[in-house]
C-alpha positions in Angstrom: 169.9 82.0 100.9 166.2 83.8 101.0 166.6 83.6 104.6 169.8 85.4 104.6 168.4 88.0 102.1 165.5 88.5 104.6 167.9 88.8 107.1 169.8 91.8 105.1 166.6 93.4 104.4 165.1 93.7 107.8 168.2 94.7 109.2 168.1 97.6 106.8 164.4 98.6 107.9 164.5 97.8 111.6 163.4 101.3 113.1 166.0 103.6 114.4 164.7 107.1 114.1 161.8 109.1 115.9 159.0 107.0 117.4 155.5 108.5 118.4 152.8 106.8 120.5 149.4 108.1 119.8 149.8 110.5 122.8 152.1 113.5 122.7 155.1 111.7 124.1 157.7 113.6 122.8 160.1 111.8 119.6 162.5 109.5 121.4 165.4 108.7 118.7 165.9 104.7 119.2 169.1 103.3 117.6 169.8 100.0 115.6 171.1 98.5 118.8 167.7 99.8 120.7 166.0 97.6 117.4 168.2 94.9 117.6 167.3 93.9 121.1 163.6 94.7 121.1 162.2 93.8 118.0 161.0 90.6 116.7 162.9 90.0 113.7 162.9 86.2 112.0 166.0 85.5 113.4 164.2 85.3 117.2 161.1 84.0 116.0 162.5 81.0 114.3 163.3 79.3 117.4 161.6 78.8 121.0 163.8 78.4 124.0 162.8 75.1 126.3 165.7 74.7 128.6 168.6 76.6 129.6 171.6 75.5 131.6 173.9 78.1 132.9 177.2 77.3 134.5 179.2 80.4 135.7 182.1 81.1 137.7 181.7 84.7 139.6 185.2 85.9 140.8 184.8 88.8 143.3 188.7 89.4 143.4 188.6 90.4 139.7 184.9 90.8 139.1 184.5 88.5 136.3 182.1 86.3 135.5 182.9 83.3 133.3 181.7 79.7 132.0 178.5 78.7 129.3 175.3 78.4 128.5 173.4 75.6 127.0 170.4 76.4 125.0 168.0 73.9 124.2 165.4 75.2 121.9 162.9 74.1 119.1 162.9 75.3 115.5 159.6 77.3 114.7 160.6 77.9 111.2 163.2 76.1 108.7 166.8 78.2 109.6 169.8 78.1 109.6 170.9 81.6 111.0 169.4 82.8 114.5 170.7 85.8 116.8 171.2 85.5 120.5 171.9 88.7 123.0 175.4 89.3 125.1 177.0 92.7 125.5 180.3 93.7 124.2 181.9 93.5 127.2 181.4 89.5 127.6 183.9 88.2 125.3 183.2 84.6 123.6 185.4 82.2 123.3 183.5 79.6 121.0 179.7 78.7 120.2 179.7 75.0 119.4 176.4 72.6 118.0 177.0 69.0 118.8 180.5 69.9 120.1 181.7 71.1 116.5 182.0 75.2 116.5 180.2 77.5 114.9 180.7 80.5 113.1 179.1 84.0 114.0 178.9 87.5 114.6 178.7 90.1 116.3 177.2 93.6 116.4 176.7 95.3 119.5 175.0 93.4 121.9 173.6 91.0 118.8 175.5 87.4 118.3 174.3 86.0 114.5 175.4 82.1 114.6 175.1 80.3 111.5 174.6 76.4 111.8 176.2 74.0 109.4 172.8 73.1 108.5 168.7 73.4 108.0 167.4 73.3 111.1 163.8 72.3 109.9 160.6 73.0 111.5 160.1 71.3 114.8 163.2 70.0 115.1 164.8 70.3 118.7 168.5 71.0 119.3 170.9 72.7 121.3 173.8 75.3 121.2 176.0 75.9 123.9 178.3 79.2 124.2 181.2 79.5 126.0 182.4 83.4 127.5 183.3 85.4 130.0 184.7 88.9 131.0 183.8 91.6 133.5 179.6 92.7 133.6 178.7 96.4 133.4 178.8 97.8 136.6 176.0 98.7 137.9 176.1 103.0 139.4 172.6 103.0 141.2 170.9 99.8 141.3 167.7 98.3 141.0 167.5 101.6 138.5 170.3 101.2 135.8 171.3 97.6 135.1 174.6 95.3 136.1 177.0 93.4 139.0 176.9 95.4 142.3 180.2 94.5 143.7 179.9 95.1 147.5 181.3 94.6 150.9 179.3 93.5 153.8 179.4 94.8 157.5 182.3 92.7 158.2 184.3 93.2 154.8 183.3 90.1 152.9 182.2 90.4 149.6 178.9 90.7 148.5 177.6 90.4 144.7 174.2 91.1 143.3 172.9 91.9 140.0 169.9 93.8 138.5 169.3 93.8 134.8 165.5 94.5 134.3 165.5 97.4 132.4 168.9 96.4 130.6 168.7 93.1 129.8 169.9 89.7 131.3 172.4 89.4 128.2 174.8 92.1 130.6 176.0 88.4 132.0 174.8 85.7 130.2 174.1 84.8 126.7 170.6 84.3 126.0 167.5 84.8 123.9 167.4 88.7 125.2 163.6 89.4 124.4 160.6 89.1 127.3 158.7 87.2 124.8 160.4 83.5 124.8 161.1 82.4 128.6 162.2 78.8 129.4 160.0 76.2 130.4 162.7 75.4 132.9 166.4 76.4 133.8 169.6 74.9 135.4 171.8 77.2 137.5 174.7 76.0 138.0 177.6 79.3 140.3 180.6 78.6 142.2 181.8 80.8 144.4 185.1 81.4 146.6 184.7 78.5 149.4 183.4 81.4 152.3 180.8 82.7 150.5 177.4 81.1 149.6 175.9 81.4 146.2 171.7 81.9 146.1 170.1 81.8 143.0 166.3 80.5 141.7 164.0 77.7 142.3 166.0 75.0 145.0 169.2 74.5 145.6 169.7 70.8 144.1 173.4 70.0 145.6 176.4 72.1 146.3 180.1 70.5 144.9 183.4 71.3 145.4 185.1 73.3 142.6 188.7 73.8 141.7 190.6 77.1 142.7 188.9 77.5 146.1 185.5 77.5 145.2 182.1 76.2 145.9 180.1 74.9 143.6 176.0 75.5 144.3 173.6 74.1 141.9 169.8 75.5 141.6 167.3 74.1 139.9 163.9 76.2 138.5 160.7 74.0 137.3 159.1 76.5 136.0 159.1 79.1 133.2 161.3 82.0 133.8 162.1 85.6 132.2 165.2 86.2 131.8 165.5 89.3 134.2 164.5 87.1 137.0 167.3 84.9 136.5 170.3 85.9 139.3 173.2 85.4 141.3 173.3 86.5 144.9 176.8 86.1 146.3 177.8 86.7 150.3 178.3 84.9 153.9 174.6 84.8 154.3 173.2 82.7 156.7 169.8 80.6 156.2 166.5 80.1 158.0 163.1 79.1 156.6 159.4 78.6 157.6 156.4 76.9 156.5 153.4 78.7 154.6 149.8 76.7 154.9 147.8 78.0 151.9 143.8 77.9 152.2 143.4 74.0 150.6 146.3 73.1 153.5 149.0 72.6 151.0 152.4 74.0 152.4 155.0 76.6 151.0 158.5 76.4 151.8 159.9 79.8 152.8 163.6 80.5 152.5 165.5 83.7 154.1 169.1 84.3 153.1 170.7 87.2 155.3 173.3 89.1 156.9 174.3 87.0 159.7 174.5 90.4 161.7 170.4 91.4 160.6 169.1 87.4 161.6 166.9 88.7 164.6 166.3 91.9 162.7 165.0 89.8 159.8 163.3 87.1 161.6 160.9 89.6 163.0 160.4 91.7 159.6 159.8 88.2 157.7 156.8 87.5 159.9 154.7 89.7 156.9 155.6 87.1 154.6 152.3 85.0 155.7 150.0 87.6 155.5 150.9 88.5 152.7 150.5 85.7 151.2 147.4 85.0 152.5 146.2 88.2 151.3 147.7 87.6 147.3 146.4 84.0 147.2 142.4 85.5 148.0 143.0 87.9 145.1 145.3 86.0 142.7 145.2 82.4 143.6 147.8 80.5 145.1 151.8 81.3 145.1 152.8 81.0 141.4 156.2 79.5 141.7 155.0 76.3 144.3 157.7 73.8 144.0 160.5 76.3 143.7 159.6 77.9 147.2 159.2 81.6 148.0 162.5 83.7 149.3 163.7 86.7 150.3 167.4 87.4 149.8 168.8 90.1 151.5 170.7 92.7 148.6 173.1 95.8 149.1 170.3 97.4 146.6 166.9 98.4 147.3 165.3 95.3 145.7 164.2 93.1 142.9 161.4 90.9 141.7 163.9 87.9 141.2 161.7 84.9 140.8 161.3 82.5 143.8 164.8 84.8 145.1 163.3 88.0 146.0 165.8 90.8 145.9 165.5 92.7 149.8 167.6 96.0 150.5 164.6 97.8 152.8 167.3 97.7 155.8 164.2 96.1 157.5 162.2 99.8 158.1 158.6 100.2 157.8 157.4 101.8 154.3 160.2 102.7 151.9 163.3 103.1 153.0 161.2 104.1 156.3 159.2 106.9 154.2 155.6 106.7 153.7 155.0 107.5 149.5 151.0 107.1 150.0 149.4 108.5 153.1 148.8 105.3 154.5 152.1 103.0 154.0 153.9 103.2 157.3 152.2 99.4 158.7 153.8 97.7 156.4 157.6 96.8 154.3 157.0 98.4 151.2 159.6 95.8 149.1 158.4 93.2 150.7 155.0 94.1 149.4 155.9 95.4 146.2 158.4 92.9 144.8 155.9 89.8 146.0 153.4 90.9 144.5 155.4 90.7 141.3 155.3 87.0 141.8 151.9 87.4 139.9 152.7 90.3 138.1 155.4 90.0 136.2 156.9 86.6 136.8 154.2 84.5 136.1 152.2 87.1 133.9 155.0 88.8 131.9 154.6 91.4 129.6 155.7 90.2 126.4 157.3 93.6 125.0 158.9 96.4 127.0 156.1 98.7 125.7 153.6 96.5 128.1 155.5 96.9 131.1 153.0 98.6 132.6 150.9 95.2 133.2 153.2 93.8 135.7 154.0 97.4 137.2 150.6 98.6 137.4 149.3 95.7 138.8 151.9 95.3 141.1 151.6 98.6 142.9 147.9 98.2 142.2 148.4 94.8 144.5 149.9 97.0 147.2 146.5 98.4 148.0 144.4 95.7 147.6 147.3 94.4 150.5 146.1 97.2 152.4 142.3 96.8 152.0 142.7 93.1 153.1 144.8 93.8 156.0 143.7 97.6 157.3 140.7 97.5 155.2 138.8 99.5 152.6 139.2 103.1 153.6 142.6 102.8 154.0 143.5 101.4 150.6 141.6 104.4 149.6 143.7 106.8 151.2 146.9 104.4 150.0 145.6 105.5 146.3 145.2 108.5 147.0 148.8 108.9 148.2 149.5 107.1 145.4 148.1 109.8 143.0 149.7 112.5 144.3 152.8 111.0 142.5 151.4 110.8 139.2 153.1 113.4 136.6 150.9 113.1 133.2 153.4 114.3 130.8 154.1 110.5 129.0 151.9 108.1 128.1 151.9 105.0 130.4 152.5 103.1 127.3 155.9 102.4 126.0 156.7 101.9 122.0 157.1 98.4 120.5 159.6 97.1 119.4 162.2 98.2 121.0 164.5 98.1 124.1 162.8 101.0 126.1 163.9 101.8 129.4 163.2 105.5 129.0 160.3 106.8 131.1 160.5 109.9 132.2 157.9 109.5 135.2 156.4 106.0 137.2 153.3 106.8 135.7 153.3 103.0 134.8 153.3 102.1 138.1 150.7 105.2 140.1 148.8 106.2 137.1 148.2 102.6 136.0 147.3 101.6 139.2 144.8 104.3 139.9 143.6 103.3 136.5 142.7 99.9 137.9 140.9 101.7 140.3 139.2 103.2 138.4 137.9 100.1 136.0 136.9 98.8 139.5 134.8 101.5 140.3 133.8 101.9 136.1 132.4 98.1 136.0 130.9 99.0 139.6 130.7 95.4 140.4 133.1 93.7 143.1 131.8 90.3 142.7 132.8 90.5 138.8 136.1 92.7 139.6 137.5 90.1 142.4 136.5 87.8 139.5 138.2 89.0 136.7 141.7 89.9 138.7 142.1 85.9 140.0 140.9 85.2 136.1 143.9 87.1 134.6 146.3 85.8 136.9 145.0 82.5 136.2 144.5 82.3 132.5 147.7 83.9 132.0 149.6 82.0 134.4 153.3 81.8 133.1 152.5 83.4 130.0 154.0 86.3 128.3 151.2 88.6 127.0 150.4 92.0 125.6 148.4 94.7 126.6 145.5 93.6 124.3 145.2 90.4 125.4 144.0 92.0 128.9 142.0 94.2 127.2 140.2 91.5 125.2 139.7 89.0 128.4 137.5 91.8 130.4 135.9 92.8 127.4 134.9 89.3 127.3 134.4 89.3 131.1 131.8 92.2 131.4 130.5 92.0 127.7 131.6 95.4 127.2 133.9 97.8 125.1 136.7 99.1 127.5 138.9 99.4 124.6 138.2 103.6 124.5 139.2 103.4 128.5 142.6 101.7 128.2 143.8 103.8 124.9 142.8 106.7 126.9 144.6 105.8 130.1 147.5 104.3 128.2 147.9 105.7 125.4 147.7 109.6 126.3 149.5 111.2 129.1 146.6 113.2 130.7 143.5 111.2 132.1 139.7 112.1 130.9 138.1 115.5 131.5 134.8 115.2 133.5 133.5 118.6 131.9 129.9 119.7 133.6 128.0 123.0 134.1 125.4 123.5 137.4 122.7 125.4 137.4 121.2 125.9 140.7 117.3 125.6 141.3 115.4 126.0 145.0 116.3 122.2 146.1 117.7 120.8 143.2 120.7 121.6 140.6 120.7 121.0 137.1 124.2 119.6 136.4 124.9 119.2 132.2 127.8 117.2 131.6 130.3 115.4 129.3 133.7 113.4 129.0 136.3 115.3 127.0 139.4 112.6 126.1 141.2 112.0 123.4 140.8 108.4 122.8 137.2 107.7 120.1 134.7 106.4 121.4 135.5 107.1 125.3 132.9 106.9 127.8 133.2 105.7 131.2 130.2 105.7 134.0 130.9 107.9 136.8 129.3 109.1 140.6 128.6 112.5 142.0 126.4 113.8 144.3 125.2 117.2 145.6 123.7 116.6 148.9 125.0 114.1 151.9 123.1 111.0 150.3 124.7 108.8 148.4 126.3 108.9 144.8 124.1 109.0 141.8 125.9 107.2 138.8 126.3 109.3 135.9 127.0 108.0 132.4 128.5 110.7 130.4 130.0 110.5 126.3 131.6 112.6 124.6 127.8 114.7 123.8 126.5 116.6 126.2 123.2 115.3 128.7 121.6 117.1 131.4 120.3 115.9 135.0 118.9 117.1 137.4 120.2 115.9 141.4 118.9 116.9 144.9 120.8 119.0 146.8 122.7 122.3 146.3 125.2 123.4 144.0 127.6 124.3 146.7 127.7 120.3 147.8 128.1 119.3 144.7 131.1 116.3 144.3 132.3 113.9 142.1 133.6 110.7 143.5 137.7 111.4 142.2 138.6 109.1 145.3 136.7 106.6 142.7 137.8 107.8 139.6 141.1 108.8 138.3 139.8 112.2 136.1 140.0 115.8 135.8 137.6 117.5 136.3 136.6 121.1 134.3 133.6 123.3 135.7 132.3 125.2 132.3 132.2 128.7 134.2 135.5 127.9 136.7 138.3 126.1 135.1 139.6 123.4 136.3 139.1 121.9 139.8 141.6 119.5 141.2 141.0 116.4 142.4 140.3 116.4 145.5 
């Protein structure tokens, strides 16, 4: 009974109205539902998921989707009420606990199931609901969530789903929060009888099913988010290769596609290697080993779908066959991009929507550091730079906790938090240490669900200093520093006073600048003003903004754009 009081009570203080960050994003009214699915409550954090087994039907005639869901899980507190996540539009049929039903409700896209009894600490069980109905739809994938119910060149169907930003309970019932991921999953989808269906991890049999269908069961070893979990449903054909890592272990690769794009494909695929050569010098080896790596050809743009890569780049160069950076026309953008989310992402997952910036930010950062390994350093340099011309500054990169957010306004969280990285590169001024502390985050948070302090602390640890000021700043407020400096020109020399104004406490970052053709001098500016004195002339005077992600404010001009 105290738990069910609890219950009542948070339910009637989970936050719906205005939230702020500590920026000057503007009040975003979040509802009970937005609460519901992105907060914490007891009834999530009594129990940890271990196992899921899925077992669906998808019907393209009528475009339902229908069958259960095991859900093997162990009790981190005594309970006997827990909620799981499935829209409204997925009707259930029955929840049942050691095959006797259960009772629950609903609200939204909340499910509260009672059990008959305790479930004490530590104790492992299972529940297994049954459902079905037709998914959201849907109207601009990868962007907005749902089924993509589509037609090949030929007229066949051809399904897809992406749910990121909705949630993986539009289509399957689930512990709906980034937080708790599996530490493995069955998948079990039949499909009409001409149609293949391609899912995560390896394909562990295929069955006859009744009614004309196929029955293809895939097996994932490792853990999983939930988002990353999908169905990919057409006439594909198959082809695969062999990836050697550095220590000579090999890498199964797996291509699904459009019988009609095979050669197309076969000859865009050959990045794959590369690529992964590249990732595994930064961030150690392929995450997802056993399961294989895979591309799977999409009527969307794309998708970070674990060990099933989402692929709609209609095999062009850059995206969609536009350059977004200056310097992006030598490679396949998704190929690139949703990789690279291997490491950031699926195996280090932000643990809140409000964090998504860790696996976006480093993702795109990921995409230059691709470019710097493959066309080298000056290029990648001209990438960011690309890349900053897309940065808005009107949110904070930061989302707020706690709820479901999908709202940004911008993809600050991916260009602005990349250049931010960047930046810290250029700030710690030490690539030894920086190569260093990148393979040790994707290491030590290897399929781990973490928050944004949790990086902060680990390079805090790293360089033994405080870059807590750097990533509220950066975060946290939608405008980056103001490098703030007066020169006052003498014979040979100019006298250049100087100072960071941000709105984070405590901010200071080092930075370089220069005022003749020699190289930078490092500057380490607070928040009081200091003076120097540099060789050179006023008139040649430059800060290094292709290092640094700033503004910068000349005391007697206004401010200069980065140039």
């Amino acid at each position: 009974m105290r738990l069910i009081l609890l219950f009542l009570l948070l339910l009637s203080v989970l936050p719906a109205g205005a939230q702020n960050l500590p920026g000057t994003r503007q009040a975003t009214r979040f509802s009970r539902q937005d609460s519901l699915r992105g907060a914490l409550t007891p009834l999530r954090t009594c129990y940890d998921v271990g196992y899921y087994n899925l077992n669906v039907r998808v019907n393209p005639a009528d475009s339902t989707v229908r069958g259960y869901n095991t859900i093997v899980y162990r009790a981190t507190a005594d309970f006997r009420q827990f909620q799981l996540d499935l829209f409204p539009d997925m009707e259930i049929s029955r929840i049942t606990h050691r095959d006797k039903p259960l009772t629950y409700k609903r609200e939204g896209t909340a499910v509260f199931v009672t059990l008959p009894e305790l479930q004490k600490t530590g104790t492992v069980d299972s529940v297994t609901v049954y459902y079905g109905g037709k998914p959201i739809v849907a109207k601009n994938a990868p962007w907005d969530g749902g089924f993509v119910w589509a037609r090949d060149k030929t007229g066949k169907p051809w399904v897809a789903m992406a749910v990121e930003g909705t949630g993986a309970s539009v289509w399957w019932p689930l512990k709906d929060h980034p937080s708790d991921e599996p530490d493995s999953m069955a998948i079990s989808c039949e499909a009409p009888r001409d149609l293949m269906c391609v899912s995560n991890g390896n394909l562990a049999g295929t069955g006859e099913a009744d009614g004309g269908f196929t029955r293809y069961n895939w097996k994932v070893t490792y853990p999983i988010n939930a988002y990353n979990v999908t169905l990919n449903i057409g006439r594909y054909t198959h082809f695969s290769d062999i990836y050697t890592a550095a220590d000579g272990d090999t890498l199964s690769l797996d291509y699904y596609v459009m019988p009609y794009n095979e050669v197309k494909a076969r000859k865009q695929f050959t990045q794959v290697k590369p690529m992964l050569a590249c990732f595994e010098k930064y961030f150690g080896k392929y995450p997802f080993w056993r399961d294989g790596y895979a591309l799977v050809e999409t009527p969307y743009l794309g998708m970070e779908h674990q060990s099933a890569i989402a692929y709609g780049n209609n095999y062009q160069k850059g995206y969609l066959g536009r350059d977004l950076s200056g310097a992006g026309l030598g490679f396949d953008y998704i190929i690139i991009h949703e990789s690279a989310h291997e490491y950031w992402g699926n195996s280090v997952t932000a643990a809140d929507h409000a964090d998504m910036w860790i696996q976006e930010s480093f993702t795109t950062y990921a995409e230059a550091l691709y470019v710097e390994c493959t066309l080298g350093y000056e290029t990648a340099l001209r990438y960011l730079q690309g890349e900053a011309k897309l940065i808005r500054n009107i949110e904070p990169v930061q989302g707020p906790p706690e709820v479901a957010f999908n709202n940004w306004m911008t993809s600050d969280h991916y260009f602005k938090g990349s250049l931010m990285l960047h930046t810290l590169r250029n700030a710690i001024s030490d690539d030894k240490l920086w190569f260093e502390i990148l393979y040790g985050l994707s290491q030590t948070f290897r399929y781990k669900t973490i928050r944004t302090q949790d990086i902060v602390r680990y390079i805090n640890t790293r360089t033994a200093k405080n870059f807590a000021p750097f990533f509220d700043q950066y975060l946290n407020y939608p405008k980056p520093p103001v490098l703030q400096y007066k020169l006052t020109p003498r014979r040979d020399e100019v006298q250049i006073s100087y100072r960071w104004e941000a709105k984070a406490a405590g901010f200071a970052m080092p930075v370089k600048v220069k005022a003749s053709g020699k190289e930078y001098t490092t500057l380490t500016p607070t928040e009081k003003w200091q003076t120097t004195t540099l060789k050179g002339r006023a008139a040649d005077f430059k800060v290094a903004t292709e290092l640094f992600y700033i503004r910068l404010e000349e005391q007697a001009g206004g401010v200069i754009p980065n140039k």
